[in-house]
N, C-alpha and C positions, 0 to 999 in steps of 0.2 A: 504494500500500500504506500502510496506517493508521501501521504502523511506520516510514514513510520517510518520509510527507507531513506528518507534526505537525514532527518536527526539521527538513524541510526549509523548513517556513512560519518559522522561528525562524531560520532562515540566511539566506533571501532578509531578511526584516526588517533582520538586520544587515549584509546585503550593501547593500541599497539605505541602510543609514544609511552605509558606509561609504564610498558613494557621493557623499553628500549629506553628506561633515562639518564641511565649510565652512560651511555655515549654518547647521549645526546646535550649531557652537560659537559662536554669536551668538545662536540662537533661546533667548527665558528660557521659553517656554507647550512643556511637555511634551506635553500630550497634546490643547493645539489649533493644534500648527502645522502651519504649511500642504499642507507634504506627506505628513502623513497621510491628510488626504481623497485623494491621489493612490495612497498604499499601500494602502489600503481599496478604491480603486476596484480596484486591480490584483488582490487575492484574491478580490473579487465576479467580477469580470470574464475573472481571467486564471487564477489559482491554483484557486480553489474549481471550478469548473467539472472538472474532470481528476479531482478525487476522487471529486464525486460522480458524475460519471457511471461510473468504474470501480467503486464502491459499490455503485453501484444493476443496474450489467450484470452485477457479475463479484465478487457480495459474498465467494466463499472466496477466491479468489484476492488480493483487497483487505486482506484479513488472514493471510495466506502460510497460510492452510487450517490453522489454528490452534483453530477450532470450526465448526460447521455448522449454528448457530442462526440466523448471520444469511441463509442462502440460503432460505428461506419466510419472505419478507417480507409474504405475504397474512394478514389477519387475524390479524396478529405485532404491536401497536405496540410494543413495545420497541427491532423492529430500525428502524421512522420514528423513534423517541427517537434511538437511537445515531447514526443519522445526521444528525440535525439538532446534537446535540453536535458528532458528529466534525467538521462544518462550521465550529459556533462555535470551536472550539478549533483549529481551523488559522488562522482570522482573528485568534483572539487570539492566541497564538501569536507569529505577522506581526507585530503590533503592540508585543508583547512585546520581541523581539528588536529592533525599532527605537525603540523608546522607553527601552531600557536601553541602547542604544549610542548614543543622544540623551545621557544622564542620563551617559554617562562623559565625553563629549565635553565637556560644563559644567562638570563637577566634577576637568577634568583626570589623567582614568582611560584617555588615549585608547590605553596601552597595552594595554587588558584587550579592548577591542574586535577584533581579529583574532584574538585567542585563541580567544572567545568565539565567532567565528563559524569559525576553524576546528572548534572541538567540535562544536559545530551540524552544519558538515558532514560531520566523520568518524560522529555520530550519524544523519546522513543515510543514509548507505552501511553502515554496520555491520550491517542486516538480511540486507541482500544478503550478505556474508561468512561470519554464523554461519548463516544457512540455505541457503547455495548451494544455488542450480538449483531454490527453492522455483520459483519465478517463470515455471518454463519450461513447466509445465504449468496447463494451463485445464481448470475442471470445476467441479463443486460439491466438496464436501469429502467426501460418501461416494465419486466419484469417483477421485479423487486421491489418498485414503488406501488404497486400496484398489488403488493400480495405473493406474487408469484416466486418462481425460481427455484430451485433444490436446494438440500441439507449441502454444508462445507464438507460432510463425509461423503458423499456418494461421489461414486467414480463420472467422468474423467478428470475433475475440480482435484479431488482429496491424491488422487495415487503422484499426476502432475504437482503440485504443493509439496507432499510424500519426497518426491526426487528431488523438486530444486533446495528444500527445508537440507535435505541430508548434503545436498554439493555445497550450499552455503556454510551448514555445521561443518565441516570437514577442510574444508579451506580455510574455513576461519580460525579452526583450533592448529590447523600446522600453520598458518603464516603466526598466529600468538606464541607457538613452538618459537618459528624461528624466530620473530622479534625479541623473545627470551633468552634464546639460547645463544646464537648466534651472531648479532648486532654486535655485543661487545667484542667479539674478534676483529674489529676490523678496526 
């Protein structure tokens, strides 16, 4: 969801700086040190992929059925615009949030940094709270306003979610690996 995925790119950034703050209270290049190309690779690879493919399969549901502009994607480019935004802005985003928990770790701010990423992730989950149970229904948006739609369990919504839920868990816990393990060798 657009509402969870932009704040959640802006927490993983600071989760993985807060991972990596050991080097990063050493590194002077903000925005060419090392393990950026490694958090770059991770929202090409690991993050960006879960959005858009729920973008592209499940666009009212992706925005908690908020409008219904973006489900006729055919001969629409506004809704290819917003998605290639929505992309760029979870990557920057990422990079955002690590690069400003770089920038306190230098300047001896490394108080501001957990803060900063727990807001991030109570903005992460606040969608979920003021819309409860948007989520639990799949449809288009005249669907779902209307009543209609299926349970979030029934196939092909649940098994597709099932798959990108486990690539995102699993890329996220080895890039956490390597921001841990790894980062201070260099």
């Amino acid at each position: 969801m657009i509402q969870v995925d932009l704040p959640a790119a802006l927490a993983i950034g600071q989760v993985f700086a807060l991972l990596s703050q050991n080097y990063l209270r050493k590194e002077k290049e903000y925005y060419t040190s090392k393990p950026l190309g490694m958090l770059n690779f991770y929202f090409a690879c690991g993050f960006v992929p879960g959005g858009l493919y729920l973008i592209s399969a499940y666009p009212a549901w992706e925005i908690m059925y908020k409008t219904g502009w973006l489900d006729v994607p055919f001969d629409n480019p506004p809704v290819a615009y917003f998605t290639v935004v929505f992309v760029i802005l979870m990557v920057l985003l990422g990079n955002v949030g690590y690069i400003f928990a770089h920038w306190c770790y230098r300047t001896a701010k490394d108080r501001i940094v957990p803060w900063t990423t727990a807001l991030a992730l109570f903005l992460t989950f606040l969608p979920f709270m003021v819309d409860w149970g948007v989520w639990m229904k799949i449809g288009t948006y005249n669907e779902v306003s209307q009543g209609g739609g299926y349970s979030f369990w029934e196939p092909p919504f649940f098994y597709g979610w099932l798959i990108i839920i486990s690539w995102l868990v699993i890329t996220t816990v080895a890039a956490g690996f390597w921001f841990k393990k790894k980062v201070d060798k260099y």
